[in-house]
ZADO-1210 file (C-alpha; in nm, 4 decimals, padded with zeros to 6 digits):
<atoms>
<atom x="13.2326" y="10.7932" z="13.3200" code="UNK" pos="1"/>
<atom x="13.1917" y="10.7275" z="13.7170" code="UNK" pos="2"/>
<atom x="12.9660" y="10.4916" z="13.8141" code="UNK" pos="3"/>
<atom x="12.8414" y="10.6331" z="14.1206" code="UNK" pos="4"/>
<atom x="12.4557" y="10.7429" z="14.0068" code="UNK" pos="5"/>
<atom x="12.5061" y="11.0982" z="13.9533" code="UNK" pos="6"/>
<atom x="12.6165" y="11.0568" z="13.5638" code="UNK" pos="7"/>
<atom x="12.4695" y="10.9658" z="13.2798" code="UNK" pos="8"/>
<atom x="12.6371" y="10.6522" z="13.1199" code="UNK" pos="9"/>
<atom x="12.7840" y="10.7156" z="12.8033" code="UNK" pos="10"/>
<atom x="12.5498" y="10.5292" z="12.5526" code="UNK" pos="11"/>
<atom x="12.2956" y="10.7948" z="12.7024" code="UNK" pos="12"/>
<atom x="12.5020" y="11.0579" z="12.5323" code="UNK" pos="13"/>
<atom x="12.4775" y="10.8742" z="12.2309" code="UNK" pos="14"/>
<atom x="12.1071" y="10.8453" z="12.2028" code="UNK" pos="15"/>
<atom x="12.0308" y="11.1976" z="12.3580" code="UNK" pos="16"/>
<atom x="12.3407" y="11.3509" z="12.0837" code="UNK" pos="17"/>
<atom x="12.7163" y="11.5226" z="12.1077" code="UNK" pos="18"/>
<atom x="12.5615" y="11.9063" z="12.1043" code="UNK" pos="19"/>
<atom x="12.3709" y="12.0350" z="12.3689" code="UNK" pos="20"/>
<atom x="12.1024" y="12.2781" z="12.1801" code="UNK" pos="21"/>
<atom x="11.9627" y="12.4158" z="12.4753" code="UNK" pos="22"/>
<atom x="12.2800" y="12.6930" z="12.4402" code="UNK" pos="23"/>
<atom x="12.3044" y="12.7978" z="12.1025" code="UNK" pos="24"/>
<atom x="12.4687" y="13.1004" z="11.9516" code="UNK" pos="25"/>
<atom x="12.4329" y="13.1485" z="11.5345" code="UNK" pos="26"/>
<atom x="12.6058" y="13.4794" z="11.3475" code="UNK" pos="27"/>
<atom x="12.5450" y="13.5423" z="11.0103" code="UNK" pos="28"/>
<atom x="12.9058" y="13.6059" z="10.9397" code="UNK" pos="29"/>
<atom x="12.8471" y="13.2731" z="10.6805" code="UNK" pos="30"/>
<atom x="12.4606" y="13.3719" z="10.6194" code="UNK" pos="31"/>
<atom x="12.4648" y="13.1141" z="10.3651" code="UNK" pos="32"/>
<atom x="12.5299" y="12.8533" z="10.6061" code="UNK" pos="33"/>
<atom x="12.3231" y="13.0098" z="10.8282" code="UNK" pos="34"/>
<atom x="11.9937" y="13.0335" z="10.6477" code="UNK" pos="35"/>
<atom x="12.0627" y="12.6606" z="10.5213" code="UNK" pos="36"/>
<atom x="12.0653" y="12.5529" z="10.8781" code="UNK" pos="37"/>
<atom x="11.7718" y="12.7704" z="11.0432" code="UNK" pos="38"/>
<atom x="11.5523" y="12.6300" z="10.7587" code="UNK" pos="39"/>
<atom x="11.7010" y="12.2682" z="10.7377" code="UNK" pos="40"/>
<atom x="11.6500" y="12.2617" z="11.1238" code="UNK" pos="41"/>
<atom x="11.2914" y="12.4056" z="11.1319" code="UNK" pos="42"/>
<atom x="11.1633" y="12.1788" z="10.9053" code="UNK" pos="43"/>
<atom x="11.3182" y="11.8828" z="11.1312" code="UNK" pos="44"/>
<atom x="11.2026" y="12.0605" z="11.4311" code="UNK" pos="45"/>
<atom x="10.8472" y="12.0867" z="11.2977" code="UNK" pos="46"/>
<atom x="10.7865" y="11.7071" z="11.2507" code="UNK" pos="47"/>
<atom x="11.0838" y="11.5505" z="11.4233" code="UNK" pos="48"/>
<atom x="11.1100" y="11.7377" z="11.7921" code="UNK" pos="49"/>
<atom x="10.9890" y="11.4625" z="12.0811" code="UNK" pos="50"/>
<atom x="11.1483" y="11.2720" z="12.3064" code="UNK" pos="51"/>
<atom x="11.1508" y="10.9149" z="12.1411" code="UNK" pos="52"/>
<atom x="11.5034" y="10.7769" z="12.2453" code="UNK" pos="53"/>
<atom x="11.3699" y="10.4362" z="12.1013" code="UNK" pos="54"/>
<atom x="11.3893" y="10.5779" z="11.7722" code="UNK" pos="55"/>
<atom x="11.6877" y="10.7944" z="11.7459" code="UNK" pos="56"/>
<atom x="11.5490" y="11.1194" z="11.8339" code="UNK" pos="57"/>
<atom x="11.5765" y="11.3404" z="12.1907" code="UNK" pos="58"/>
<atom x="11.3687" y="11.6767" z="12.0972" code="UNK" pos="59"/>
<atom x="11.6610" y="11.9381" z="11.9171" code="UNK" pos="60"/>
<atom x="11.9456" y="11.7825" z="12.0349" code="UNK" pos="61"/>
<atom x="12.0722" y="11.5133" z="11.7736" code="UNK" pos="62"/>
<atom x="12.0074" y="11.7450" z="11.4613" code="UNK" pos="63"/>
<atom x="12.3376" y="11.9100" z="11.6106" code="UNK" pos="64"/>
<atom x="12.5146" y="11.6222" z="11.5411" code="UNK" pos="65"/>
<atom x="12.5154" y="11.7377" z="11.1315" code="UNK" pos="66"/>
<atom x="12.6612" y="12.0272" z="11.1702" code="UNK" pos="67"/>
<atom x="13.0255" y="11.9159" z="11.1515" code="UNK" pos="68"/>
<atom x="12.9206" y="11.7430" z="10.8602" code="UNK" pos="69"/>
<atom x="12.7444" y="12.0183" z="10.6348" code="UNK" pos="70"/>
<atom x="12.9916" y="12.3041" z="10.7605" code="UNK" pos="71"/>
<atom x="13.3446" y="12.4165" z="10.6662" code="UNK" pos="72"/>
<atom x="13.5033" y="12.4153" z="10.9858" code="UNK" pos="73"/>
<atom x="13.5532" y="12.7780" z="11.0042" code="UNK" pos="74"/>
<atom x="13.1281" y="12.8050" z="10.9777" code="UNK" pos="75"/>
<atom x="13.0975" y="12.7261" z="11.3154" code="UNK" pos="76"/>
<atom x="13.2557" y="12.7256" z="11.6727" code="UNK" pos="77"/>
<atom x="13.1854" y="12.4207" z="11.9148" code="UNK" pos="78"/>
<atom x="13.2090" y="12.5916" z="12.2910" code="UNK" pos="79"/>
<atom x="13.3852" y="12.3156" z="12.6047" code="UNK" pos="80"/>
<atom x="13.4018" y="12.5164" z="12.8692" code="UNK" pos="81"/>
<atom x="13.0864" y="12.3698" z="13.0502" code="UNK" pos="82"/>
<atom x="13.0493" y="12.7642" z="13.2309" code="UNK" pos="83"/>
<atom x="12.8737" y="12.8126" z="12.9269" code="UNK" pos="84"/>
<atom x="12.5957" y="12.5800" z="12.9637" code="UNK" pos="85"/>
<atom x="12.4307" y="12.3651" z="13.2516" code="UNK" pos="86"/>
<atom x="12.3854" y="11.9975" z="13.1427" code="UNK" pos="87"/>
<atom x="12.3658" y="11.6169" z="13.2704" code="UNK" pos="88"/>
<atom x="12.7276" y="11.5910" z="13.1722" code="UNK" pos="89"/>
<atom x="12.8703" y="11.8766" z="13.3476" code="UNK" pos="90"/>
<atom x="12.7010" y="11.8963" z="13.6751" code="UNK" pos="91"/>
<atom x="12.9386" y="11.7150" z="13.9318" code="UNK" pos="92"/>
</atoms>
């Protein structure tokens, strides 16, 4: 990552998570999977949400880290082309 003061450094990508949350797009074309994760995510989200980088946790965004992990690979889509969302990462 450049060093020039503009970017993040890359160990703040690993506290703050790999998925940015603030785009998301669900479909229930697996509504299995999809229930599982709207309730599996509430319940983190209603006890879990703040900023506390300390501990592990940046508001929504690590609980997107699982996904890859409790989903067939055809469950889900992971979007790169940073048009689709504004973040630290893609900004310069």
């Amino acid at each position: 990552s450049p060093e020039d003061g503009k970017a993040l450094a890359d160990s703040m990508f690993l506290q703050a998570g790999t998925f940015n949350y603030g785009f998301v797009a669900m479909s229930d074309s697996h509504p299995s999977y999809l229930a599982h994760h709207l309730e599996w995510w509430a319940e983190k989200l209603r006890y879990q949400q703040f900023n506390r980088m300390q501990n592990g946790i940046f508001y929504d965004q690590k609980w997107g880290n699982f996904i890859p992990s409790f989903y067939p690979r055809n469950a889900y889509e992971i979007l790169l082309d940073p048009r689709y969302n504004i973040a630290s990462w893609n900004l310069h």
